[in-house]
C-alpha positions as CSV (number, residue, x, y, z in Angstrom):
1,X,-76.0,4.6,-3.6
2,X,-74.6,1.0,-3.7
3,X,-70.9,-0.3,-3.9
4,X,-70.1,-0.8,-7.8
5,X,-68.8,-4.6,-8.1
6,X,-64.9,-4.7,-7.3
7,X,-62.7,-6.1,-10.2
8,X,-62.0,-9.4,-8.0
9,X,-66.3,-9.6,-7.7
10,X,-66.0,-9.1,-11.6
11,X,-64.3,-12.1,-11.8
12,X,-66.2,-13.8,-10.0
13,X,-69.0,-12.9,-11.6
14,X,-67.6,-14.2,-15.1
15,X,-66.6,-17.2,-13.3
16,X,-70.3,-17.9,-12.2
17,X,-71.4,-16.8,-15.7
18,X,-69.1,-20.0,-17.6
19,X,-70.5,-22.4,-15.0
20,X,-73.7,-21.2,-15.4
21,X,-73.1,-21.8,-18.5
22,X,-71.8,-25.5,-17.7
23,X,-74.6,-26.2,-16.3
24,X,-77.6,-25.7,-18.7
25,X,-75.2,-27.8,-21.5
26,X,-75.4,-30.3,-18.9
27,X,-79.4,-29.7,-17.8
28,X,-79.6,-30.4,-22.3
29,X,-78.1,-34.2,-21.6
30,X,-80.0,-36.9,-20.9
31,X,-80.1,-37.9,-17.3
32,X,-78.1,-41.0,-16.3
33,X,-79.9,-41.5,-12.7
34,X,-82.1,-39.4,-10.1
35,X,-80.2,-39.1,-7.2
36,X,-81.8,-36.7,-4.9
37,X,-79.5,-34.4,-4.0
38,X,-78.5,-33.8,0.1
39,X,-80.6,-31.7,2.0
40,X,-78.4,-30.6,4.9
41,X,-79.5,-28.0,7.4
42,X,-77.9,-25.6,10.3
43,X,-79.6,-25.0,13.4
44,X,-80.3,-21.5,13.7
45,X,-77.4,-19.9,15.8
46,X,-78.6,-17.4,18.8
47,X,-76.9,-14.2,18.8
48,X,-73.8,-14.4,21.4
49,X,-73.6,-10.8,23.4
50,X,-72.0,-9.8,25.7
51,X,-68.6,-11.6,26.0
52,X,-65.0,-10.1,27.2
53,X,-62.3,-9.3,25.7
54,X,-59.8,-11.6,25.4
55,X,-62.0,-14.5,26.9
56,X,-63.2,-17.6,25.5
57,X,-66.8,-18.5,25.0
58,X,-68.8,-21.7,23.5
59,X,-72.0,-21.9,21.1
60,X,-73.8,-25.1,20.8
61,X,-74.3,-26.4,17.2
62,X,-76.9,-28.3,15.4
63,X,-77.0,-30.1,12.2
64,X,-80.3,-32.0,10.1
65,X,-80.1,-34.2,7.2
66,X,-83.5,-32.9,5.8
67,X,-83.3,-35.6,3.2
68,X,-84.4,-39.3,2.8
69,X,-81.1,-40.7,2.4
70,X,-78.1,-41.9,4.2
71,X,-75.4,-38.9,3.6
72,X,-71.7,-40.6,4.3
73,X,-69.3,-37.8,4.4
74,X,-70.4,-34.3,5.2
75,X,-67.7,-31.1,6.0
76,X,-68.7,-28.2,8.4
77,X,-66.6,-25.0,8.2
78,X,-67.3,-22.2,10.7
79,X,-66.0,-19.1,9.8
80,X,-65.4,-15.8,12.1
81,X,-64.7,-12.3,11.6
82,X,-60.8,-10.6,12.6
83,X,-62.2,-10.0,16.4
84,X,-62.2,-14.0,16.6
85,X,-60.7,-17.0,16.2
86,X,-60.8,-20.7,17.1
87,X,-59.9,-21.3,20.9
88,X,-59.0,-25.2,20.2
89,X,-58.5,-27.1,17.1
90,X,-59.4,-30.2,15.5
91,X,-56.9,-33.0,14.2
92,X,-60.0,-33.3,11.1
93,X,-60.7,-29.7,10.3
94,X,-58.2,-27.4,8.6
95,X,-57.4,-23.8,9.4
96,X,-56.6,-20.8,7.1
97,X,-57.3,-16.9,6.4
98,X,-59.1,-15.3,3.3
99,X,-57.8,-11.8,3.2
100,X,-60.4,-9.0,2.8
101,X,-62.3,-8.5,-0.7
102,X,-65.1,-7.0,-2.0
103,X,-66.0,-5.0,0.8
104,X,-65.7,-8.1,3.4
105,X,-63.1,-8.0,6.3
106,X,-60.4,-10.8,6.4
107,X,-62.1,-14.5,7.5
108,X,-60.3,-17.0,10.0
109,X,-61.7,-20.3,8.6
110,X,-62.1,-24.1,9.7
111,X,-62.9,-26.5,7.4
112,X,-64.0,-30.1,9.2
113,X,-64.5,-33.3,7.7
114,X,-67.2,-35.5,9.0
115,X,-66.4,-39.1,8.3
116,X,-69.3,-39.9,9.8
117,X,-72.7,-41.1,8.3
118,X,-75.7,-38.8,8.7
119,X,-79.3,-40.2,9.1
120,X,-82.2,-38.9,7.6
121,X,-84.8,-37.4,9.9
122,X,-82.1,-37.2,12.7
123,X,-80.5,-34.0,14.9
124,X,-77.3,-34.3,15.6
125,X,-75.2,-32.1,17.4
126,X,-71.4,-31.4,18.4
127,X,-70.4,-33.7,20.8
128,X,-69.6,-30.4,22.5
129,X,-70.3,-26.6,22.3
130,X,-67.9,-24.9,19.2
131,X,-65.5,-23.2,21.4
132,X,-64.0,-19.8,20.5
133,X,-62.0,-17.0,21.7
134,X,-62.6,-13.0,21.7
135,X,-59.4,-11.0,21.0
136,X,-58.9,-7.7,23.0
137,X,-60.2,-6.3,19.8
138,X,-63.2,-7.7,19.6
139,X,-66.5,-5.5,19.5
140,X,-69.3,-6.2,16.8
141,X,-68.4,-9.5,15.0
142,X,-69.8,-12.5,13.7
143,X,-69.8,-16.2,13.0
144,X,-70.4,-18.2,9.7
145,X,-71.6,-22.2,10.1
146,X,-72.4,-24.3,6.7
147,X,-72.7,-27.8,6.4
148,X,-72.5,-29.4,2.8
149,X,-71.2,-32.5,1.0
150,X,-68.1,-31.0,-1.1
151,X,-65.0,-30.6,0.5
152,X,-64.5,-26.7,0.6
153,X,-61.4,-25.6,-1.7
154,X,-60.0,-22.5,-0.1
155,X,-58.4,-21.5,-3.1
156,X,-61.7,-21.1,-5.4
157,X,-62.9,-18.0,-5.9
158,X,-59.4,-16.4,-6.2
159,X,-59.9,-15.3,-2.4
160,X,-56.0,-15.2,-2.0
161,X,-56.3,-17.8,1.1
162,X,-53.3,-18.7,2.6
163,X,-52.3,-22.3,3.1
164,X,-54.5,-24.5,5.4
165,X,-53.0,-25.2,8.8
166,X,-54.3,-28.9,10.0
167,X,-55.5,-29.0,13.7
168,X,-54.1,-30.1,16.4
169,X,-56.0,-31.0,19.0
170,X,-59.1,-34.4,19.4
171,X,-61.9,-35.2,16.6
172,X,-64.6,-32.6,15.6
173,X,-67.7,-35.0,15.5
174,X,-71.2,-34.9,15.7
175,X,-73.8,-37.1,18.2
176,X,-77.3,-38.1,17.6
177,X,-79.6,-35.9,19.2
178,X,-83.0,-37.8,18.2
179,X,-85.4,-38.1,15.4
180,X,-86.7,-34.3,13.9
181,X,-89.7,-33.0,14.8
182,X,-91.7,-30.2,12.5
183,X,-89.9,-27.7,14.5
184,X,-86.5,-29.3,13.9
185,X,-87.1,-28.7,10.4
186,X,-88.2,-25.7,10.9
187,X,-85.0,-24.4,12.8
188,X,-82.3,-26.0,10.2
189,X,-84.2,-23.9,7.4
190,X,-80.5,-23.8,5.2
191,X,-77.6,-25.5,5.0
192,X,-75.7,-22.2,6.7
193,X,-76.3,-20.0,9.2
194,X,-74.7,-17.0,11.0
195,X,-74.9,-15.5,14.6
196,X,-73.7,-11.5,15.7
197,X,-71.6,-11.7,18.3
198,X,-70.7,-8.9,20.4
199,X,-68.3,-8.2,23.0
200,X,-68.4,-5.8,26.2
201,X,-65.2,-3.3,24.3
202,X,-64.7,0.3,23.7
203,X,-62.9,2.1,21.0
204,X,-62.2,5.6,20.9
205,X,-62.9,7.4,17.6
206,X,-61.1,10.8,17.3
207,X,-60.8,13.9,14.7
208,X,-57.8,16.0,13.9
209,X,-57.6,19.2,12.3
210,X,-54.9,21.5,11.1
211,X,-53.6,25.1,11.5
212,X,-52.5,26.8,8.4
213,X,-51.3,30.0,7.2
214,X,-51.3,31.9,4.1
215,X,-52.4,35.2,2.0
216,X,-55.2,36.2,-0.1
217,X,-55.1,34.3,-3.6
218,X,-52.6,31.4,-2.1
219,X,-54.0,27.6,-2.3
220,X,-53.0,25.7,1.2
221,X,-53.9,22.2,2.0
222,X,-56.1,21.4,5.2
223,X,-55.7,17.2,6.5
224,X,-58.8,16.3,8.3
225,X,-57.6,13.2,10.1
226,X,-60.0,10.3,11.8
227,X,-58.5,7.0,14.0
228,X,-59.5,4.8,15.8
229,X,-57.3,4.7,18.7
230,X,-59.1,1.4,20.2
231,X,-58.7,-1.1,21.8
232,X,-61.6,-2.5,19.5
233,X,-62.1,-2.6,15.8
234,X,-65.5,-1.6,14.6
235,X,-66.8,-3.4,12.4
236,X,-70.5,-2.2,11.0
237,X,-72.9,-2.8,8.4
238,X,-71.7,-4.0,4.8
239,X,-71.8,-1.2,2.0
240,X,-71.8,1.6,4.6
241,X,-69.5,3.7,6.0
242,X,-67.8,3.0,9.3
243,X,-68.2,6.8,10.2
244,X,-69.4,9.8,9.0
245,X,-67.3,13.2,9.0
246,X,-68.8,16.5,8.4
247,X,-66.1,19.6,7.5
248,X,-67.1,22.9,7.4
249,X,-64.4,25.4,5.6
250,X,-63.5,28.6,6.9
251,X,-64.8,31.9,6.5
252,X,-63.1,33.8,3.7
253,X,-61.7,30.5,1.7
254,X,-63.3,28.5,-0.5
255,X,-62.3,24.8,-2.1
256,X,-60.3,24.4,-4.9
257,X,-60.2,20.3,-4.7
258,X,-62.0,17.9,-2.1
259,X,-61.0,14.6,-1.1
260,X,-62.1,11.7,-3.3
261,X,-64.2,10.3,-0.2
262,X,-66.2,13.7,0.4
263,X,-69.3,15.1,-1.1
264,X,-70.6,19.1,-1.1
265,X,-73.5,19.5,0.9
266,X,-72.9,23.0,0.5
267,X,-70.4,24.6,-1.0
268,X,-69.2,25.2,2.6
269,X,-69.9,22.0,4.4
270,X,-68.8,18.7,3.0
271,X,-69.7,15.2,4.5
272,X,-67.2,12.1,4.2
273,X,-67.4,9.0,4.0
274,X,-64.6,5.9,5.0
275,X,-63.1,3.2,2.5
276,X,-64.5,0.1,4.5
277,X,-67.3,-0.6,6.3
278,X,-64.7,-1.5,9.1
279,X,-61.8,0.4,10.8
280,X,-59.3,-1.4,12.7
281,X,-57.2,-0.2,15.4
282,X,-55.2,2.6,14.7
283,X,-56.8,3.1,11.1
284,X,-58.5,5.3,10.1
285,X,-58.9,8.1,7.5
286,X,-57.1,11.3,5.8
287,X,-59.0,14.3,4.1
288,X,-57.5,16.7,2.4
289,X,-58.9,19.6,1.3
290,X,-57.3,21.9,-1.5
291,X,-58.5,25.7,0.2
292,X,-58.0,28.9,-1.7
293,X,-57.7,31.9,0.3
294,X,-60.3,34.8,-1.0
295,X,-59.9,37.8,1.3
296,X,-58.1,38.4,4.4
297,X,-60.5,37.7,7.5
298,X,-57.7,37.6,10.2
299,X,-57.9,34.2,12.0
300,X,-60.7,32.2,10.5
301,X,-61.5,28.8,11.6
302,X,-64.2,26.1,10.4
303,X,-65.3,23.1,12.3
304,X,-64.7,19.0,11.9
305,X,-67.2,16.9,13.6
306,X,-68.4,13.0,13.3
307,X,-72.2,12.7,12.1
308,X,-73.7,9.4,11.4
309,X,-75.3,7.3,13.9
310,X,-74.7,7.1,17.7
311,X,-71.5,5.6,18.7
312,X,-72.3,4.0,22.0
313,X,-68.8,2.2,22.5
314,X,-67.0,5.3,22.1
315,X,-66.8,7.5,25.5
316,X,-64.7,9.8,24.8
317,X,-66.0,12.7,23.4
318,X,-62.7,15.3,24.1
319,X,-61.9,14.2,20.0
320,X,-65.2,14.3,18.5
321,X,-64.5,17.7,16.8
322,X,-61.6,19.7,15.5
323,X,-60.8,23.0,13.9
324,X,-59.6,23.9,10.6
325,X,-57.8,27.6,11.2
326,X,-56.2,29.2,9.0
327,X,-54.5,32.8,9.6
328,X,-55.4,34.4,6.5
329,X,-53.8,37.6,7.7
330,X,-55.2,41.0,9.5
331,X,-58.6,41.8,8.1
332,X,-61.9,43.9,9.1
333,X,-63.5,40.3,10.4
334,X,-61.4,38.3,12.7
335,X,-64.7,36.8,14.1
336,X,-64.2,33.4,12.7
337,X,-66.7,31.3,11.2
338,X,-70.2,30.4,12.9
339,X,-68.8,31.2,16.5
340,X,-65.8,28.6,16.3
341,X,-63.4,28.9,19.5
342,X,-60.3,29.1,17.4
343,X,-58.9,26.4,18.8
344,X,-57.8,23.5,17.1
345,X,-59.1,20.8,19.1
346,X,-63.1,20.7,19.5
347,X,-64.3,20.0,22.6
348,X,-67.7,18.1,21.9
349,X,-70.7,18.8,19.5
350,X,-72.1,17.1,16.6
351,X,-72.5,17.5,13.4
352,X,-76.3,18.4,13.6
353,X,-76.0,21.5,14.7
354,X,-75.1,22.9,11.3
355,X,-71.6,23.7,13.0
356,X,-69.8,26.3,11.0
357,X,-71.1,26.7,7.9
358,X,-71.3,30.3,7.1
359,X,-73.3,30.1,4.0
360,X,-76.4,30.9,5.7
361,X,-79.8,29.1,4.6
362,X,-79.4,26.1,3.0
363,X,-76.1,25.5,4.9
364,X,-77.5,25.5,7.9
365,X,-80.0,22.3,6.8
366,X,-76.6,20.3,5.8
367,X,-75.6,19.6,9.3
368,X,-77.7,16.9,10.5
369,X,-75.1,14.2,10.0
370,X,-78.1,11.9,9.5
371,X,-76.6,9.9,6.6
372,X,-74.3,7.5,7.0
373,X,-74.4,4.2,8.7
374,X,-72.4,1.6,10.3
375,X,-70.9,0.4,7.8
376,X,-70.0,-0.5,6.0
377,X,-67.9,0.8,4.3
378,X,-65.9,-0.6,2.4
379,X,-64.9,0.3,-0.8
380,X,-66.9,1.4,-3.6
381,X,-70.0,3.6,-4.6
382,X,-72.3,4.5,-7.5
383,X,-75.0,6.9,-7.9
384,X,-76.0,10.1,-5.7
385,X,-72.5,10.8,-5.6
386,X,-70.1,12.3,-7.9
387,X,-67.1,10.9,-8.1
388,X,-64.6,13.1,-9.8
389,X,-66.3,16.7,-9.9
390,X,-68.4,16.9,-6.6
391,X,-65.1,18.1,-4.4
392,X,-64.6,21.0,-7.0
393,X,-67.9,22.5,-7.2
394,X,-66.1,26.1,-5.6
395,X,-63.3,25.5,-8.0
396,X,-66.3,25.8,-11.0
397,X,-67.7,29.4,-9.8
398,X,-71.4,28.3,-9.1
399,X,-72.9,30.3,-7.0
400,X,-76.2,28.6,-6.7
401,X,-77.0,26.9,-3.0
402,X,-80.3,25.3,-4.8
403,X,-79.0,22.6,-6.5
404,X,-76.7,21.5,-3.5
405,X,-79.1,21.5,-1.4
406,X,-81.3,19.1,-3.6
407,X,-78.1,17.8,-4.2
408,X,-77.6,17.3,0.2
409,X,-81.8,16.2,0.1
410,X,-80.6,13.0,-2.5
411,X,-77.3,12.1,-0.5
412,X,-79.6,12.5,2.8
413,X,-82.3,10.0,1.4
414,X,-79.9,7.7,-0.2
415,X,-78.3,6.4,3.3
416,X,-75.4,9.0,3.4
417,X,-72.3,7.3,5.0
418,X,-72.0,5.1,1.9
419,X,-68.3,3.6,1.3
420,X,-66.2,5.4,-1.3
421,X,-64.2,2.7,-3.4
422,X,-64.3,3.6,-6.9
423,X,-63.3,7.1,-5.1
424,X,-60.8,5.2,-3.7
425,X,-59.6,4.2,-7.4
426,X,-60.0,7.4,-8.1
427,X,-58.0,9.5,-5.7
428,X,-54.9,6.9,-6.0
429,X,-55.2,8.0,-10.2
430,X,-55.4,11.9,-9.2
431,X,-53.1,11.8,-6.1
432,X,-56.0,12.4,-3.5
């Protein structure tokens, strides 16, 4: 299940499509010389771990004009992700944001001119290490380096960049380093390059659930909540969900409506996913869950738990679960559902232990949490899921667990955890 193009990566896409266009009217002409065109290269950048919060740290950078001639006038830009930013800047290089957009967290950019001529066959690197600065949320981020000949227009692509910001401080400039050898070249393979840089952080993923009350044929509405309470954002892989929760409903009810972002495993147990493949401090996301109360069971609770992959920077597991409970009023079972304390705060547990689904057989095989990944989510998905009808299947009367559990199998072997954004379009049309 992939993330369906984004209306701003549609027009991008239509953009490419005209200059592509441009371009083979242009192949059709006759040539008027044979410039060759620049081959500039980045050093391959070594991934930076380990740094701390709120510290600055350097990176060394290397450039390669790959070519045979003299370039002139060359621009770097290094880009980072929100957990970053420049720690001093450059009187030559400009300095601006690109807001988030399709499915890519917000940029802090530097664009550098390099009014400087570049030999061919020669290394050059900064006359010292790039220089930059963690934030206190800082956790799993990266940096962006490219090296070209146009100067880079922030404003192209419709990326809603704000307005450059000129530097302040000496000259960004590079130094001859010495003439290339084969294994120059073959460490400036492109003219960008990118590095993971990670920080020693923590951030504290929690669940909340909600206590409710009602009589046999009333609809109430359950709010599963996750945060992030910090001090880091996480940040994971693109097109993936940031986390993965599993909710199992309460004996005796039944769903009329599921979020947008959730899929049946069962027609007890749903999985959800996030709207980025990033969550920053203090976000998060909101479930809610339309129940319908069948039969009067007393007390009746159902559990909310993370699935997904291991979370190693989060160490507090007192808000990895929490309880749906409903009073449903007196009844002949008051037992609950699956052994659930009542409570409505979890005390630990995962979702592979099939928590508290109390359909029995095929329910229990829904619990792995195994889907998902880190990330990435942002935004929007196609395929395995369904969009619009896969929260209602209780509302519909099927009784059959077969096809949701082939239906759990596909969602388990398509990557799970996959970021919901044409849900997200979705639930802001139907109110979800």
């Amino acid at each position: 299940m992939r993330i369906t193009p984004s209306r701003r990566r549609t027009l991008r896409g239509s953009t490419a499509a005209v200059a592509a266009t441009a371009l083979v009217a242009l192949g059709a002409a006759p040539a008027l010389a044979d410039e060759p065109e620049p081959d500039l290269g980045v050093g391959t950048i070594a991934p930076i771990k380990g740094v701390q919060a709120g510290a600055a740290f350097s990176t060394p950078l290397t450039f390669l004009n790959k070519g045979t001639e003299e370039v002139p006038v060359s621009y770097v830009t290094y880009a980072v992700s929100p957990g970053l930013k420049a720690d001093e800047t450059y009187k030559n290089c400009s300095y601006y944001t690109i807001p988030s957009h399709d499915e890519i967290p917000d940029e802090q950019v530097a664009a550098c001119k390099i009014d400087q001529p570049l030999k061919p066959g020669v290394v050059y690197g900064t006359e010292k290490p790039l220089s930059l600065k963690a934030l206190d949320s800082a956790l799993n981020d990266d940096l962006r380096v490219t090296i070209g000949v146009t100067e880079p227009d922030p404003d192209s692509g419709d990326t809603g960049a704000d307005e450059p910001v000129p530097g302040t401080g000496g000259e960004f400039t590079l130094v001859e380093k010495g003439p290339a050898t084969d294994a120059d070249r073959a460490n400036h393979p492109e003219s960008a390059a990118s590095a993971d840089v990670t920080a020693a952080n923590t951030a504290d993923f929690g669940l909340t659930g909600a206590e409710l009350k009602g009589e046999p044929g009333e609809k109430v509405t359950a709010t599963v909540k996750f945060t992030n309470a910090g001090p880091a954002r996480v940040q994971g892989a693109r097109d993936r969900s940031v986390a993965t929760v599993d909710v199992h409903i309460p004996k005796g009810t039944s769903v009329v409506k599921a979020h947008g972002y959730c899929d049946a495993v069962t027609k007890t147990h749903y999985r959800c996913g996030t709207s980025q493949s990033w969550v920053d401090v203090n976000g998060g996301e909101s479930y809610d869950f339309v129940l319908r109360i069948d039969k009067a069971v007393g007390r009746t609770t159902g559990e909310v738990s993370f699935g997904g992959p291991e979370r190693p920077f989060d160490r507090n597991a007192a808000n990895d679960t929490a309880q749906i409970v409903i009073d449903t009023g007196k009844g002949s079972d008051t037992s609950g559902s699956s052994g659930s304390s009542g409570s409505t705060g979890g005390t630990g547990g995962s979702s592979s232990t099939g928590g508290s689904d109390t359909t029995g057989g095929t329910s229990g095989t829904g619990g792995s949490g195994s889907s998902g990944g880190s990330a990435g989510t942002g935004g929007t998905t196609t395929g395995g899921a369904t969009p619009q009808t896969g929260g209602n299947l209780a509302a519909t009367g099927s009784d059959s667990t077969a096809p949701l559990a082939g239906m759990a199998a596909a969602a388990v072997v398509a990557g799970g955890g996959i970021v919901w954004a044409v849900r997200r379009r979705s639930a802001a049309q139907t109110g979800n």
